[in-house]
C-alpha positions as CSV (number, residue, x, y, z in Angstrom):
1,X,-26.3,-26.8,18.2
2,X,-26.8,-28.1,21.7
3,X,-30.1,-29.6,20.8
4,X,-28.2,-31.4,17.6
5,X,-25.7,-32.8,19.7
6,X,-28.4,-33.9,22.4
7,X,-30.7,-36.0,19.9
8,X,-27.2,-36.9,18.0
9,X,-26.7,-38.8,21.3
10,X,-30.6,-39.9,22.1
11,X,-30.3,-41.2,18.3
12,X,-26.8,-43.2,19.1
13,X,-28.3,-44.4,22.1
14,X,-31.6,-46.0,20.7
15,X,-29.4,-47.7,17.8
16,X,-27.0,-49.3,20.7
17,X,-29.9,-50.5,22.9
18,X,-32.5,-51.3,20.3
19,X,-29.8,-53.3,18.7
20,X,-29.2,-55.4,21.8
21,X,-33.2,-56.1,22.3
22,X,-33.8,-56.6,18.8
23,X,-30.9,-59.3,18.3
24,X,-32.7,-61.7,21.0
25,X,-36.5,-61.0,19.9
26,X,-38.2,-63.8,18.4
27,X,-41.0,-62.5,16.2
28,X,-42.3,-65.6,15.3
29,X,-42.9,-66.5,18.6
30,X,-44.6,-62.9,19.2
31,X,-46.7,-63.8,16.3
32,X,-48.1,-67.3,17.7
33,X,-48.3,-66.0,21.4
34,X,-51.6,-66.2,23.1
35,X,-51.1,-65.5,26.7
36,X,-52.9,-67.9,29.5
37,X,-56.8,-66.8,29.9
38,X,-56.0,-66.5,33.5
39,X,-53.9,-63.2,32.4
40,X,-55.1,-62.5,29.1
41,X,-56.9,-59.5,30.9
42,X,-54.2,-57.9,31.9
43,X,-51.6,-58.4,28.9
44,X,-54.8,-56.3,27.1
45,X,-54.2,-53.8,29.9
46,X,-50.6,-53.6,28.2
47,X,-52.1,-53.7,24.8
48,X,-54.4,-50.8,25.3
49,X,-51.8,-48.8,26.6
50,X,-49.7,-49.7,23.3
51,X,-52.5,-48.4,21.5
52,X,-53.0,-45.1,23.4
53,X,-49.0,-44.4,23.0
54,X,-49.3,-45.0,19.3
55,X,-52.0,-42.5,18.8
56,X,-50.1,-40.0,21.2
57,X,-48.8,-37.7,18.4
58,X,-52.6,-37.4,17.1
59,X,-52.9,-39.9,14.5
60,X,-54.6,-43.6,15.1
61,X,-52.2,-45.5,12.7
62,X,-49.2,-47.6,14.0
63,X,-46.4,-45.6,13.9
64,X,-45.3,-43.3,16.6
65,X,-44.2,-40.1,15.0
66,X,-42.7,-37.7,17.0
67,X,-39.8,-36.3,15.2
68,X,-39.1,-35.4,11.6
69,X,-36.0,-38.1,11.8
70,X,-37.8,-41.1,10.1
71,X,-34.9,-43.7,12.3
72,X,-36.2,-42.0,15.5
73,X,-39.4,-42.7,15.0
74,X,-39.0,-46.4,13.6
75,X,-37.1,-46.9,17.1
76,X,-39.4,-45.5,19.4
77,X,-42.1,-47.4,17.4
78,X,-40.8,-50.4,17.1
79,X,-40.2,-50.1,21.2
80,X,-43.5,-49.7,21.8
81,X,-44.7,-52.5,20.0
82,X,-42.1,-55.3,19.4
83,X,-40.3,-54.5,22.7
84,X,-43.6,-54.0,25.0
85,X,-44.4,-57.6,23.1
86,X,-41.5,-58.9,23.4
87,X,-41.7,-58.1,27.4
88,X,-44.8,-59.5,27.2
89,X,-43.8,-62.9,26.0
90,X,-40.5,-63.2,28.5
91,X,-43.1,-62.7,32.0
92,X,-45.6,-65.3,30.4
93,X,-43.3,-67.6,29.2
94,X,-40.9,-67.2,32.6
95,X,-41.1,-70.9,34.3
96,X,-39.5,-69.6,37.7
97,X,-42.3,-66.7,38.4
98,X,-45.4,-67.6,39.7
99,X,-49.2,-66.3,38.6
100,X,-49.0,-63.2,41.2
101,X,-45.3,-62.5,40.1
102,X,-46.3,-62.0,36.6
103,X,-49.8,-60.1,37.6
104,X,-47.1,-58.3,39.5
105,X,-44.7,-57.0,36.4
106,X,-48.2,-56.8,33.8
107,X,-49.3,-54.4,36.2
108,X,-45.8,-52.0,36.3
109,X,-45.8,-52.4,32.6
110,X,-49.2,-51.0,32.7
111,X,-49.0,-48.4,34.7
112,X,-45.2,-47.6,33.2
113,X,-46.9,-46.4,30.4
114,X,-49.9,-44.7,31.7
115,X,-47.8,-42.3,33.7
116,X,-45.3,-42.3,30.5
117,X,-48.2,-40.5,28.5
118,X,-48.8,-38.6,31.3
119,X,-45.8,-37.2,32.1
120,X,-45.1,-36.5,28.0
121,X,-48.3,-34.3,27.9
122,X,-47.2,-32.5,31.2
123,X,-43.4,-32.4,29.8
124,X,-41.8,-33.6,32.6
125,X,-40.6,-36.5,31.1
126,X,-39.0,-37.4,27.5
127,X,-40.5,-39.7,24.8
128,X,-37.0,-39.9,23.1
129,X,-36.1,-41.8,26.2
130,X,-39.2,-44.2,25.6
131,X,-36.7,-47.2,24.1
132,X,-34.2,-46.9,27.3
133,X,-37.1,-46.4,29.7
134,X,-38.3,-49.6,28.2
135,X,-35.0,-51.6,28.8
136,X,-34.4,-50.3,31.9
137,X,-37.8,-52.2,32.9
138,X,-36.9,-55.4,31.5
139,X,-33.7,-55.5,33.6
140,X,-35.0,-54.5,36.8
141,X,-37.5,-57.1,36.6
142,X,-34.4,-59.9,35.6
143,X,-33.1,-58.0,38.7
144,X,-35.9,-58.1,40.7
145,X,-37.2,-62.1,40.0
146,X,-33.8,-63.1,41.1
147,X,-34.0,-61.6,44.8
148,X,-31.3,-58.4,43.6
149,X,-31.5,-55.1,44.4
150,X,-32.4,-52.8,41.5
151,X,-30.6,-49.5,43.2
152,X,-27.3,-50.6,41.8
153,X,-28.3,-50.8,38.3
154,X,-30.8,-47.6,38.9
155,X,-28.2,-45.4,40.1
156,X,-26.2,-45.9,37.0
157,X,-29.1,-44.8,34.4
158,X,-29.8,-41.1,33.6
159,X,-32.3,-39.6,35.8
160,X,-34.6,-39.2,32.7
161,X,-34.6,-42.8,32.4
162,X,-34.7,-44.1,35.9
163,X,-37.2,-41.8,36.9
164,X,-40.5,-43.7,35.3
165,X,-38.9,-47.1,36.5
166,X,-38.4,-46.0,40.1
167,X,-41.8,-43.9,40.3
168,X,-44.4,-46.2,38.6
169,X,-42.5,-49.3,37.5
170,X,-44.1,-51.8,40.0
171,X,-41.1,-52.5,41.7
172,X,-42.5,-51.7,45.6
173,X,-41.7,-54.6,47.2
174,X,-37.8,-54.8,46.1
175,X,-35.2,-54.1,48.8
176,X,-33.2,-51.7,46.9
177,X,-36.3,-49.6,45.6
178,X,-36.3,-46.8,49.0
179,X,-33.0,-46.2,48.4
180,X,-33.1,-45.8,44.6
181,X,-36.2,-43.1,44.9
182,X,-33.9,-41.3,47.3
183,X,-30.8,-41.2,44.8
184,X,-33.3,-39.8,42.8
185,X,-34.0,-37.0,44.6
């Protein structure tokens, strides 16, 4: 019963914050996207690691598949690929960050989901809480461009959530982040 209610609520909880993301991506602009060569490296860092999370449940297709709810795995598929994408698109296409910022948040995406794969095999963390995980990212780093503090937004998130973002993230050089890793603990 307890674990009914608890995906009940991870289920609710992807279809609220996948709906938000989802209403403002652009696939067509996904689709024509080639990011500068000067980057192009390290958005097929991101790629690769999109790739490696897709074949996490032991198949090489394009779905991830790690529940027997088909509308859990569309979401957490869909946030590995159009989200990561669409993440993709908003660093390259953001006017007000410079080359090194956008090395900067390519490499946290990266690494975000290295140490996400890692921490599923090990079972410390979640993969149901890959979609939230995911949006909690994008809005530190709207946080985190404009000068703000993240731990106000951080300290609000479940600890399953904030967890990845505060511990491999990329977000070292914000003034909120030492404070945030402490809530944490």
């Amino acid at each position: 019963m307890i674990a009914t209610t608890r995906y009940l609520f991870l289920l609710t909880s992807f279809a609220l914050s996948s709906s938000c993301l989802f209403a403002q991506i652009d696939t067509n602009a996904l689709k024509k996207f080639v990011p500068p060569l000067n980057r192009q490296l390290f958005n097929g860092y991101v790629d690769e690691e999109q790739k490696n999370i897709l074949k996490f449940d032991g198949k090489a297709d394009k779905k991830l598949v790690l529940s027997t709810d088909d509308e859990i795995n569309f979401h957490l598929t869909k946030a590995i690929t159009v989200n990561i994408d669409w993440l993709q698109y908003k660093i390259e296409k953001d006017s007000l960050l410079n080359h090194n910022k956008k090395l900067y948040y390519l490499r946290g995406l990266k690494t975000l989901l290295q140490n996400l794969q890692r921490g599923w095999k090990t079972k410390l963390l979640n993969p149901f809480n890959l979609p939230a995980v995911i949006e909690a990212y994008d809005r530190c780093m709207q946080l985190d461009k404009k000068g703000l503090t993240i731990e106000n937004y951080i300290v609000k998130l479940d600890y399953d959530v904030a967890t990845p973002v505060v511990r491999y993230g990329g977000f070292d050089d914000n003034p909120g982040i030492k404070n945030s890793r402490s809530e944490l603990i």
